[in-house]
Short mmCIF file of the C-alpha atoms (twelve columns), coordinates in Angstrom:
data_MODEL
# 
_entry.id   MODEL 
# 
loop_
_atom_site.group_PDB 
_atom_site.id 
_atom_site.type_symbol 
_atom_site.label_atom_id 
_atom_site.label_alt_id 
_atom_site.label_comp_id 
_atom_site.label_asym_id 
_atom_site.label_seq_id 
_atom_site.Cartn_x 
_atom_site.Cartn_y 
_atom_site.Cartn_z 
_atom_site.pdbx_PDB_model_num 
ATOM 1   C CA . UNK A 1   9.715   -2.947 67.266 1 
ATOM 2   C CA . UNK A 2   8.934   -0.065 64.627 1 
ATOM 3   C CA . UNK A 3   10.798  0.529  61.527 1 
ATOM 4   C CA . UNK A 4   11.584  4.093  59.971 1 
ATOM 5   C CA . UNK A 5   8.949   3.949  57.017 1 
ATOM 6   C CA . UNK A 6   8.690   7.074  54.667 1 
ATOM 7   C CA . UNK A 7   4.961   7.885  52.140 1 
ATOM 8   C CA . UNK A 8   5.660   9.794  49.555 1 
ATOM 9   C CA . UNK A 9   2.275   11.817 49.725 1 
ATOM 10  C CA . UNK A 10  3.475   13.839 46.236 1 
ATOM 11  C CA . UNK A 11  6.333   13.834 44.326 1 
ATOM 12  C CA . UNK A 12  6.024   16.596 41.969 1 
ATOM 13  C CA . UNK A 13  7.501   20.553 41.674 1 
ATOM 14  C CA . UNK A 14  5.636   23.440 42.601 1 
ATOM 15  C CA . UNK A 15  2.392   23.325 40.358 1 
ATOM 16  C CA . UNK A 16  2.117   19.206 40.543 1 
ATOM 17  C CA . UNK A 17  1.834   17.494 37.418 1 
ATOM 18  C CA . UNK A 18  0.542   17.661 34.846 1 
ATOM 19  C CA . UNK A 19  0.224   21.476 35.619 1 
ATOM 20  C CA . UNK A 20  -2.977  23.311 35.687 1 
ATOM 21  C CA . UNK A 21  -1.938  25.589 33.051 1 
ATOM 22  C CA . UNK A 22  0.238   23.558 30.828 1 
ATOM 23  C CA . UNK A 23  0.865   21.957 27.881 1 
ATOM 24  C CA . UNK A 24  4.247   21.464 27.641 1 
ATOM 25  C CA . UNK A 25  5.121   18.261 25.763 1 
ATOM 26  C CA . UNK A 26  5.599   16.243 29.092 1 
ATOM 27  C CA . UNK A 27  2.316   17.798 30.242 1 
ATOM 28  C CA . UNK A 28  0.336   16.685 26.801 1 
ATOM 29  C CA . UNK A 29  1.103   13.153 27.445 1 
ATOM 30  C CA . UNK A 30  -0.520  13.355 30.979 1 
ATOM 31  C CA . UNK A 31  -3.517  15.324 29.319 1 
ATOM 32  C CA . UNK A 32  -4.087  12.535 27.013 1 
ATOM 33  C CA . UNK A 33  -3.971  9.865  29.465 1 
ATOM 34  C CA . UNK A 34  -0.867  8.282  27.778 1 
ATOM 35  C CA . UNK A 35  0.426   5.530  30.426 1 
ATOM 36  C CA . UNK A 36  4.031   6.316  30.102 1 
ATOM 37  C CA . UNK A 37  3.430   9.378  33.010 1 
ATOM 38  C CA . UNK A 38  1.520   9.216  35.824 1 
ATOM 39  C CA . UNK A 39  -0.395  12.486 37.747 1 
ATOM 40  C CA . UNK A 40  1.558   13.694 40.828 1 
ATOM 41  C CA . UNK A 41  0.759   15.871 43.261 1 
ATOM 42  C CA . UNK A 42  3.740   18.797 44.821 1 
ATOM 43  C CA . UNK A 43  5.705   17.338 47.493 1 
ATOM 44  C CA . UNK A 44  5.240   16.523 50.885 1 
ATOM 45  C CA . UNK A 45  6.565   13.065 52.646 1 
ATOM 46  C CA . UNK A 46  4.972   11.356 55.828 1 
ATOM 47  C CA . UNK A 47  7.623   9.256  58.192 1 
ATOM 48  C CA . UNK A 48  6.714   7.742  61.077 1 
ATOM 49  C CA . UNK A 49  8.881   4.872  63.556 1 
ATOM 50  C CA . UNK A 50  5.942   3.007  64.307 1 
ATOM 51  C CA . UNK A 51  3.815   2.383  67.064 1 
ATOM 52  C CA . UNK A 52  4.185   4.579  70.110 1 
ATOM 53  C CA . UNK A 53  3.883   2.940  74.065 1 
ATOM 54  C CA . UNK A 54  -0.074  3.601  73.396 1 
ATOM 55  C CA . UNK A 55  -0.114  1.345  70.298 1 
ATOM 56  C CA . UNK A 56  -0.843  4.264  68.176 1 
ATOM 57  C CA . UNK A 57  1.030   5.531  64.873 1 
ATOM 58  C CA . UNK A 58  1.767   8.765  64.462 1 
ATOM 59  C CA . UNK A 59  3.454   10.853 61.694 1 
ATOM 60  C CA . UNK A 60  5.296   14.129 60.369 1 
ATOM 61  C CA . UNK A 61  5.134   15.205 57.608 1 
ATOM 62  C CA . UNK A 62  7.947   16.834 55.397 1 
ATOM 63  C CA . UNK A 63  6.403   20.303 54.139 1 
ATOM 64  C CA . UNK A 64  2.707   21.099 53.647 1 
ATOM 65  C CA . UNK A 65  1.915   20.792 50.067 1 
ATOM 66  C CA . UNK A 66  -0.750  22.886 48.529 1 
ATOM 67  C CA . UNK A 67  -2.433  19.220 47.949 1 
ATOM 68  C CA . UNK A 68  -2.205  18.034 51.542 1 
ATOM 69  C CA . UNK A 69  -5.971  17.682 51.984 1 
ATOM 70  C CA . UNK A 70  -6.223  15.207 48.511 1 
ATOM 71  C CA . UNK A 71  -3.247  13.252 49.636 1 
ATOM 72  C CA . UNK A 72  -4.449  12.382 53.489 1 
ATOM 73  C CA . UNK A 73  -7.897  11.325 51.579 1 
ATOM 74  C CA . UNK A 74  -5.497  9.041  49.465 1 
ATOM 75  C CA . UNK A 75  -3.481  7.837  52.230 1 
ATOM 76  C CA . UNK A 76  -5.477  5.363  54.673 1 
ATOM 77  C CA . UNK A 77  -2.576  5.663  57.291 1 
ATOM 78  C CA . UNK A 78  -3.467  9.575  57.825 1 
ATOM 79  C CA . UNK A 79  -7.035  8.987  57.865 1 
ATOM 80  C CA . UNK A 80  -8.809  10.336 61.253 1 
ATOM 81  C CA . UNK A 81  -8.189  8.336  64.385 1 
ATOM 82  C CA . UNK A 82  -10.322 8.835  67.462 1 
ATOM 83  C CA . UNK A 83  -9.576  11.802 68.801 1 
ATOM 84  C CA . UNK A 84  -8.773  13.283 72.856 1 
ATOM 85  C CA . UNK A 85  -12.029 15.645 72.569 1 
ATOM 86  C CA . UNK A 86  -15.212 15.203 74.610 1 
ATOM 87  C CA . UNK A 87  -16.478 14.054 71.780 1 
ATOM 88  C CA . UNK A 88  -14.429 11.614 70.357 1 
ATOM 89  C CA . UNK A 89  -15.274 12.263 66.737 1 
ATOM 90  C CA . UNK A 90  -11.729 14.390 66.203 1 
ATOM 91  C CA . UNK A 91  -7.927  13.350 65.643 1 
ATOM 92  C CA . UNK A 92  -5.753  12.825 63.161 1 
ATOM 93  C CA . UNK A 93  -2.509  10.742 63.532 1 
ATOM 94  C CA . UNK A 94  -0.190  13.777 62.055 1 
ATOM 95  C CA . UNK A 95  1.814   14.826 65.047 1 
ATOM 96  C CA . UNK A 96  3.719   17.009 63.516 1 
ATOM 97  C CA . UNK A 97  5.272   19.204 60.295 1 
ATOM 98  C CA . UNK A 98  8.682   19.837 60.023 1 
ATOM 99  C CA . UNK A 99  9.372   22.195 57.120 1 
ATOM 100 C CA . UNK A 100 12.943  22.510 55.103 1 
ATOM 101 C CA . UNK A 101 11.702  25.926 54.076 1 
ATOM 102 C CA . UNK A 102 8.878   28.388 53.562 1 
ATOM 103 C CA . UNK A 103 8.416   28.546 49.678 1 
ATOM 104 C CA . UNK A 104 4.554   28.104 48.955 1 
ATOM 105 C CA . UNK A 105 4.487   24.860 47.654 1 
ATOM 106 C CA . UNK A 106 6.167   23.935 51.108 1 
ATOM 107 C CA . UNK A 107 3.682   25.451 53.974 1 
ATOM 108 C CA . UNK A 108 0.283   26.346 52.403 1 
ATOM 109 C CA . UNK A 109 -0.829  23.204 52.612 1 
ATOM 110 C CA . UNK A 110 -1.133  24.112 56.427 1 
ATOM 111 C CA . UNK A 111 -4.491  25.315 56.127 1 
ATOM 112 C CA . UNK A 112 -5.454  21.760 55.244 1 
ATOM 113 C CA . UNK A 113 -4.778  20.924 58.791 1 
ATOM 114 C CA . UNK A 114 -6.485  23.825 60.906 1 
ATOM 115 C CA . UNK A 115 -9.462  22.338 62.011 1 
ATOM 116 C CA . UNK A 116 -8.813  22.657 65.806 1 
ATOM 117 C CA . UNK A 117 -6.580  18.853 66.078 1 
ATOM 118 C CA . UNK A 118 -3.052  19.689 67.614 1 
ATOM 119 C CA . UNK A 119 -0.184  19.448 65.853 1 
ATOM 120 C CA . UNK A 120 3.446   20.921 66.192 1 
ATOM 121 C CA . UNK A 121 5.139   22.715 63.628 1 
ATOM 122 C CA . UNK A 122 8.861   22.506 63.425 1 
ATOM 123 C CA . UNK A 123 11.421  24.924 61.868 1 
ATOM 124 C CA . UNK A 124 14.041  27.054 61.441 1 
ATOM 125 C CA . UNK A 125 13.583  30.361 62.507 1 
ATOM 126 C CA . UNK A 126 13.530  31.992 59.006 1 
ATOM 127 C CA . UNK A 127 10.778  29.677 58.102 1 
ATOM 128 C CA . UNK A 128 8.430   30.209 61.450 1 
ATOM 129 C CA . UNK A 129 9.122   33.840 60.889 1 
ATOM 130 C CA . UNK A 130 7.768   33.655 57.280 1 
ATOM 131 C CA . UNK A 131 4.681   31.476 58.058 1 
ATOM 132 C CA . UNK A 132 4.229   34.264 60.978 1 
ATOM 133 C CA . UNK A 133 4.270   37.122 58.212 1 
ATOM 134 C CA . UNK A 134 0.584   35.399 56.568 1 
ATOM 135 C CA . UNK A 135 -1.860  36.808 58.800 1 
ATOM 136 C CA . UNK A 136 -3.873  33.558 57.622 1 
ATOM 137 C CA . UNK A 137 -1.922  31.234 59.739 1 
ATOM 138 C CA . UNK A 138 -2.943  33.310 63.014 1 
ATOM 139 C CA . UNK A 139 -5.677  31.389 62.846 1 
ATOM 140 C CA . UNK A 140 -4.323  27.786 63.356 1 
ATOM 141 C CA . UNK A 141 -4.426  28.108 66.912 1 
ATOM 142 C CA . UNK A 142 -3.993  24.375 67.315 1 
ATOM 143 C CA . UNK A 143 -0.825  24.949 65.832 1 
ATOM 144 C CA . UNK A 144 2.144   24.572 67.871 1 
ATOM 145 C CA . UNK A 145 5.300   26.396 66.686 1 
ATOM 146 C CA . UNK A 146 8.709   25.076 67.425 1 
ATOM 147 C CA . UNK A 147 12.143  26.927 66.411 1 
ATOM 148 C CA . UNK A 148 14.745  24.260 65.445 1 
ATOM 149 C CA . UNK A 149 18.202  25.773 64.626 1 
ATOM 150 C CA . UNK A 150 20.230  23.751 62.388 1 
ATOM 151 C CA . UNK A 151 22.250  21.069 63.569 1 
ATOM 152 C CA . UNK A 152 20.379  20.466 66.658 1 
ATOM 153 C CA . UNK A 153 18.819  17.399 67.099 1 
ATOM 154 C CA . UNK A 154 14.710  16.922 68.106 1 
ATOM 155 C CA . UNK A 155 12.930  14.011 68.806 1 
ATOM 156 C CA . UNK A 156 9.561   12.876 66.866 1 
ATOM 157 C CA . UNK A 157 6.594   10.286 67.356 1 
ATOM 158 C CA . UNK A 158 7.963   6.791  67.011 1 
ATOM 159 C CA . UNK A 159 11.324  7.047  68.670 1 
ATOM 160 C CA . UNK A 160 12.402  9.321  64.875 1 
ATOM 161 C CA . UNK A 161 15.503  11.644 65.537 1 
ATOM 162 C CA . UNK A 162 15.647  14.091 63.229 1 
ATOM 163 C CA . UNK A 163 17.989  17.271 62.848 1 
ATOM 164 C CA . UNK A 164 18.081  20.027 59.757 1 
ATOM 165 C CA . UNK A 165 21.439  20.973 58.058 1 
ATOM 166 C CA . UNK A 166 21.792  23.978 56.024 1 
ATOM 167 C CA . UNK A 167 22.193  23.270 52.263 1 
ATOM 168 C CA . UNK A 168 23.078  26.057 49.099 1 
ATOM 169 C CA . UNK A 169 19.463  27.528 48.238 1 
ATOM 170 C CA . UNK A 170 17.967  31.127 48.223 1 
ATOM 171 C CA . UNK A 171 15.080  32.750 49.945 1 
ATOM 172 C CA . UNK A 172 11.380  31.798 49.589 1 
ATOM 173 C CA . UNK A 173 10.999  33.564 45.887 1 
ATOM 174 C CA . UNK A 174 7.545   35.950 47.662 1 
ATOM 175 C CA . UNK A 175 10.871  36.859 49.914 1 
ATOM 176 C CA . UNK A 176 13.729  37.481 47.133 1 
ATOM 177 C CA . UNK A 177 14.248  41.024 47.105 1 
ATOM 178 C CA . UNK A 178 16.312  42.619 44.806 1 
ATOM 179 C CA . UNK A 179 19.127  40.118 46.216 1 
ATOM 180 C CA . UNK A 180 18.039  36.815 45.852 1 
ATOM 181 C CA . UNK A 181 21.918  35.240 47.076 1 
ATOM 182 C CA . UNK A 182 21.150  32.189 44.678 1 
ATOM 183 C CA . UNK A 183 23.635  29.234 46.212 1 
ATOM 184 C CA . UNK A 184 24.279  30.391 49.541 1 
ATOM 185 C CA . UNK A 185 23.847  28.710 52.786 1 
ATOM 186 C CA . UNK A 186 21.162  29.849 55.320 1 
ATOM 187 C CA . UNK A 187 18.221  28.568 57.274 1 
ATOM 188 C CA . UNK A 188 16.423  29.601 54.652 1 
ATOM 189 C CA . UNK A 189 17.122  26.237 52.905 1 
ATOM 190 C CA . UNK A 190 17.735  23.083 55.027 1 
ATOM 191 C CA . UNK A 191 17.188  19.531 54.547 1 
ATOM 192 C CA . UNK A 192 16.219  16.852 57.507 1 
ATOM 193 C CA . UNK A 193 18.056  14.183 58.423 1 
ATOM 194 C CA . UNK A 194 16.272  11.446 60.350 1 
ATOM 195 C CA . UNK A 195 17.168  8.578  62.245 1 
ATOM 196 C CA . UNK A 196 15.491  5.125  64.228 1 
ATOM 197 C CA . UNK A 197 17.710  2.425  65.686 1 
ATOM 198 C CA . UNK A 198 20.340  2.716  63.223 1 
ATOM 199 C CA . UNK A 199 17.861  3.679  59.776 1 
ATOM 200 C CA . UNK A 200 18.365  6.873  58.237 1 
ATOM 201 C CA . UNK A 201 16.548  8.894  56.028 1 
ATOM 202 C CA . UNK A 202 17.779  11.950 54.056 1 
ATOM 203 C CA . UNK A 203 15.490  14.525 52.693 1 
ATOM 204 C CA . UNK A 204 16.459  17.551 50.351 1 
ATOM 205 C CA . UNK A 205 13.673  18.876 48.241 1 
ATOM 206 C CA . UNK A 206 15.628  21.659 46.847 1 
ATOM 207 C CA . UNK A 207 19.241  22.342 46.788 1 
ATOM 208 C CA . UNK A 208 21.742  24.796 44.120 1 
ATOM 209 C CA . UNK A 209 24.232  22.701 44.418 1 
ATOM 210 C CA . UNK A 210 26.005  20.151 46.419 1 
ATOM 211 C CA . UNK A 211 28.691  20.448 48.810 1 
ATOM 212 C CA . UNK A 212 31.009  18.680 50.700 1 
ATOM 213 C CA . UNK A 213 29.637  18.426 53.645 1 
ATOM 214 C CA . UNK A 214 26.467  17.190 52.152 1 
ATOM 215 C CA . UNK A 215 28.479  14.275 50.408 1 
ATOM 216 C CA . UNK A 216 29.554  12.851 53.649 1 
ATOM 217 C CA . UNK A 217 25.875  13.336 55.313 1 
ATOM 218 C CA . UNK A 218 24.254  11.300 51.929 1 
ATOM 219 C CA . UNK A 219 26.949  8.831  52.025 1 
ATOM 220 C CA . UNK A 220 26.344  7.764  55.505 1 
ATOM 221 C CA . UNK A 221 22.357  7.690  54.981 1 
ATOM 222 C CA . UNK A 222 20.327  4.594  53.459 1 
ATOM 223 C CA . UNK A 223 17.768  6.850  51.775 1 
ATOM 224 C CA . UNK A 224 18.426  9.943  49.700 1 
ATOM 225 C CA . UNK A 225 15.616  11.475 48.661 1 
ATOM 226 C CA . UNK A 226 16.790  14.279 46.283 1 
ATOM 227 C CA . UNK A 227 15.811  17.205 43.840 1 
ATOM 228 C CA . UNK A 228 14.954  16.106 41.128 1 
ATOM 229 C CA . UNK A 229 12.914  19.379 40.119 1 
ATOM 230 C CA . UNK A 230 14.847  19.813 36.349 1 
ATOM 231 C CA . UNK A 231 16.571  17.215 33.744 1 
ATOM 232 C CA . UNK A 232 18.304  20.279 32.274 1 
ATOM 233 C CA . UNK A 233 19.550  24.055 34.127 1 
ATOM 234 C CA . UNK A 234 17.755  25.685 31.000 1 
ATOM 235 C CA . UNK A 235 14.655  23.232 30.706 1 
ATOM 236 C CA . UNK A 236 11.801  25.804 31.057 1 
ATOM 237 C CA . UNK A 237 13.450  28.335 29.018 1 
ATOM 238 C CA . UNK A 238 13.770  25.870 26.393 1 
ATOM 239 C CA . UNK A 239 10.352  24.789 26.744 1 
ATOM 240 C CA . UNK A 240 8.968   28.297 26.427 1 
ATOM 241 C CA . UNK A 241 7.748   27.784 30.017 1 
ATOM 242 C CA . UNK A 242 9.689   29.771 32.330 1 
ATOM 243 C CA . UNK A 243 12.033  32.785 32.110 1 
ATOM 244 C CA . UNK A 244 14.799  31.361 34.716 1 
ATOM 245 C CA . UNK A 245 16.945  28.585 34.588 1 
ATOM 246 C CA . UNK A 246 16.751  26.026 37.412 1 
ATOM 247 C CA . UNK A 247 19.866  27.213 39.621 1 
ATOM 248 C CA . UNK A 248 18.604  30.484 39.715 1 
ATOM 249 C CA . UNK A 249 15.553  28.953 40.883 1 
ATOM 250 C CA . UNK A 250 17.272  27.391 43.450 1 
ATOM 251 C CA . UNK A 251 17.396  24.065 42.194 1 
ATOM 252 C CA . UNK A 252 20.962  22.270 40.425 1 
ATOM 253 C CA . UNK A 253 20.127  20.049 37.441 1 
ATOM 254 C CA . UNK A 254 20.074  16.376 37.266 1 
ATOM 255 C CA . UNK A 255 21.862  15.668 34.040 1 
ATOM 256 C CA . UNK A 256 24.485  18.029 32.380 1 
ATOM 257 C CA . UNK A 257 28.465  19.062 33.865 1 
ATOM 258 C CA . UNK A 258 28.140  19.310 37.757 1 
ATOM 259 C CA . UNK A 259 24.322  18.340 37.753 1 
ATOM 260 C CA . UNK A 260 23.323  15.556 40.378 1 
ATOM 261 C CA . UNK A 261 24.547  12.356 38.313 1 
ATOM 262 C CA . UNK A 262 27.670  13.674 38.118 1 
ATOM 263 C CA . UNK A 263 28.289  15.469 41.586 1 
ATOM 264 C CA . UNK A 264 27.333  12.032 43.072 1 
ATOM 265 C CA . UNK A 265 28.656  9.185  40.599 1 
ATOM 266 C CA . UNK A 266 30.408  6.649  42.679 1 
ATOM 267 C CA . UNK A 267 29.036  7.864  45.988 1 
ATOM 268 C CA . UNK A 268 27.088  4.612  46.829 1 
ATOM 269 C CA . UNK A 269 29.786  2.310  45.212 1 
ATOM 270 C CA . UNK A 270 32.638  4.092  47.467 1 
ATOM 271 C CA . UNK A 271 30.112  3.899  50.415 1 
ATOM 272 C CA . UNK A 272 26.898  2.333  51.052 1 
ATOM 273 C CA . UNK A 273 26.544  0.085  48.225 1 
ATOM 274 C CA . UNK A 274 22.525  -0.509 49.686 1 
ATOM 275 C CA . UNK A 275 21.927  3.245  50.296 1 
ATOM 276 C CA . UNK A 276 18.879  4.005  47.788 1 
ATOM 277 C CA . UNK A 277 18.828  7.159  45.661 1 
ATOM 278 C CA . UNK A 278 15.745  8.747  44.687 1 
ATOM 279 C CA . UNK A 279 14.707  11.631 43.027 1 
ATOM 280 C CA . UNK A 280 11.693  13.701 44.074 1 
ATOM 281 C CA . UNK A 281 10.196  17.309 43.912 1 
ATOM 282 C CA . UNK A 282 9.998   17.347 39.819 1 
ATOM 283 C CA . UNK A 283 9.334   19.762 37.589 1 
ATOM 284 C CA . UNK A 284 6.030   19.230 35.158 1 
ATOM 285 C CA . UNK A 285 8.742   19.711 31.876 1 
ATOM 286 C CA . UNK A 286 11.334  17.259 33.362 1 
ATOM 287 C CA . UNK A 287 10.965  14.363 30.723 1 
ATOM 288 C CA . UNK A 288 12.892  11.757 33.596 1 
ATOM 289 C CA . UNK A 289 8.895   11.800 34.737 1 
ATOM 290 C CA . UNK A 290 7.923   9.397  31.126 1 
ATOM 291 C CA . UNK A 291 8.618   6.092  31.785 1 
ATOM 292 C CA . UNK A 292 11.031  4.665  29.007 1 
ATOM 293 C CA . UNK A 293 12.306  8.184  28.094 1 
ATOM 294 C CA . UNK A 294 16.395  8.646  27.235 1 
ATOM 295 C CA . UNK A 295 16.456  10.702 30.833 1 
ATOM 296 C CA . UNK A 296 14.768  8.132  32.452 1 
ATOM 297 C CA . UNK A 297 16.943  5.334  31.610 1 
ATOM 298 C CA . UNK A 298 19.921  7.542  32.509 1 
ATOM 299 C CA . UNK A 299 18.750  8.167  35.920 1 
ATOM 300 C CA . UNK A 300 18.109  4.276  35.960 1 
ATOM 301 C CA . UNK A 301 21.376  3.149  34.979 1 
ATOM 302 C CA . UNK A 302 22.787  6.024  37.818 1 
ATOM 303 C CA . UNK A 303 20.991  3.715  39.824 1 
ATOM 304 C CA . UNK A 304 18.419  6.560  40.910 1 
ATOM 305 C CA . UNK A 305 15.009  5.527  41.307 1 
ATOM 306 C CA . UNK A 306 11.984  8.553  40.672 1 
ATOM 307 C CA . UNK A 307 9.421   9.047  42.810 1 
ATOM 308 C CA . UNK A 308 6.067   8.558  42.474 1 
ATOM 309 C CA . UNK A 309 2.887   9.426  44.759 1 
ATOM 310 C CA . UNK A 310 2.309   6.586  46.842 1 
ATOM 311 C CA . UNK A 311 5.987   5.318  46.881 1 
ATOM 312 C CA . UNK A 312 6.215   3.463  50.601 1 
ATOM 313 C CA . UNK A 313 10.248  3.553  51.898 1 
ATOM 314 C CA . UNK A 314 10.676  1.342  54.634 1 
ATOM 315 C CA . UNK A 315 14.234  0.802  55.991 1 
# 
């Protein structure tokens, strides 16, 4: 019988780390090879329930990261499997891509995928509509595109259930407007909830805050994986890197009054005292990425793990 097993394929923020561009004092340490940090690429997830009634594995994979192609090279479980063409040199064991939103770092690792295998792309309507918008994407006529509405419930390669629930976010920032409506609920910004004989996974990349609803939902899972994007709501400005603070990027803080520690001390003691907690989707400047740092050891005693590429999750 299969088990619910999660890669983390990257673990970084928008950008990856260290960032092309940067040397922010996190960044410099990557730069110069110091081993307290370790590269990352942005963030994408693979989960699969094991072998299917054909004996084969297959996968989907939470958001296309702008690095997809380096981390299926890195990942022997996504390597090319024989494939249903005449010519059996083709096939991949992807199956599908469900996406919790349509911000770059989330879909444009699509056209890492386009070479003529079949795969199905799930989301919500505001995200299919946005991928639609890139004329690009026309061609990926492999591609199957399936709406999922929030709160429904879809089944996935390896007997996987998974269903999207709406969480506070904005819009994809190429799709902000003049009114980005910073914190509000829409399919604009979901996470995925997914299940296998009892296992469940919980995956939020990005959220502005948390809610009620999403308290219950994490305290019945036995994986959170979490933004972790900033340590700090006015890290980049700080830094000199950015102009906006992290919620009005979308993302709440870890540390600081109502940042992640606090909105969810006590939630595994009062719970699921085996449900694991893990930060991912972080930010180049976040300093929780050094190994040893202050924010690192408060994340640690939380007990929050951070994630790293090549993290395997199997419940």
């Amino acid at each position: 019988m299969g088990r619910l097993t999660a890669l983390v394929l990257g673990s970084a923020a928008g950008g990856a780390f260290p960032q092309w561009n940067c040397r922010c004092p996190v960044c410099q340490l990557a730069w110069a090879g110091d081993g307290r940090v370790r590269p990352r690429t942005q963030t994408s997830v693979a989960v699969s329930g094991g072998a299917g009634p054909d004996g084969a594995v297959r996968w989907t994979l939470l958001n296309a990261a702008p690095d997809l192609g380096q981390q299926i090279r890195a990942t022997p479980a996504l390597h090319p499997r024989t494939g249903a063409a005449a010519n059996h040199l083709r096939g991949s064991p992807i199956d599908a891509v469900l996406l919790t939103g349509a911000e770059i770092d989330q879909i444009a690792g699509l056209v890492h995928v386009r070479e003529n295998t079949p795969f199905t792309l799930y989301a919500t309507p505001e995200s299919h509509a946005a991928v639609a918008g890139n004329a690009m994407f026309g061609a990926m006529t492999a591609m199957t595109r399936r709406a999922i509405v929030p709160g429904d419930t879809i089944e996935l390669a390896g007997g996987v259930t998974a269903s999207l629930f709406t969480v506070p976010g904005k819009a994809p920032l190429y799709l902000e407007g003049d009114d980005p409506r910073i914190g509000v609920e829409s399919a604009d910004t979901v996470g995925v909830d997914m299940q296998r004989d009892g296992a469940r996974l919980v995956f939020v990349p990005g959220a502005a805050a948390i809610n009620d609803a999403m308290r219950d939902r994490f305290a019945r899972a036995d994986v959170l994986l979490f933004d972790g994007t900033l340590f700090t709501d006015d890290e980049m400005l700080r830094a000199g890197t950015g102009a906006k603070t992290g919620r009005r990027m979308g993302h709440m803080p870890v540390g600081g009054d109502d940042g992640t520690l606090q909105s969810l001390a006590g939630l595994t003691a009062a719970t699921r005292s085996h449900c694991r907690r893990i930060f991912i989707h972080i930010n180049n400047t976040n300093p929780m990425l050094i190994d040893g740092s202050p924010e690192r050891a408060r994340v640690e005693a939380a007990g929050w793990e951070v994630a790293y590429d090549g993290m395997e999750i199997v419940l």
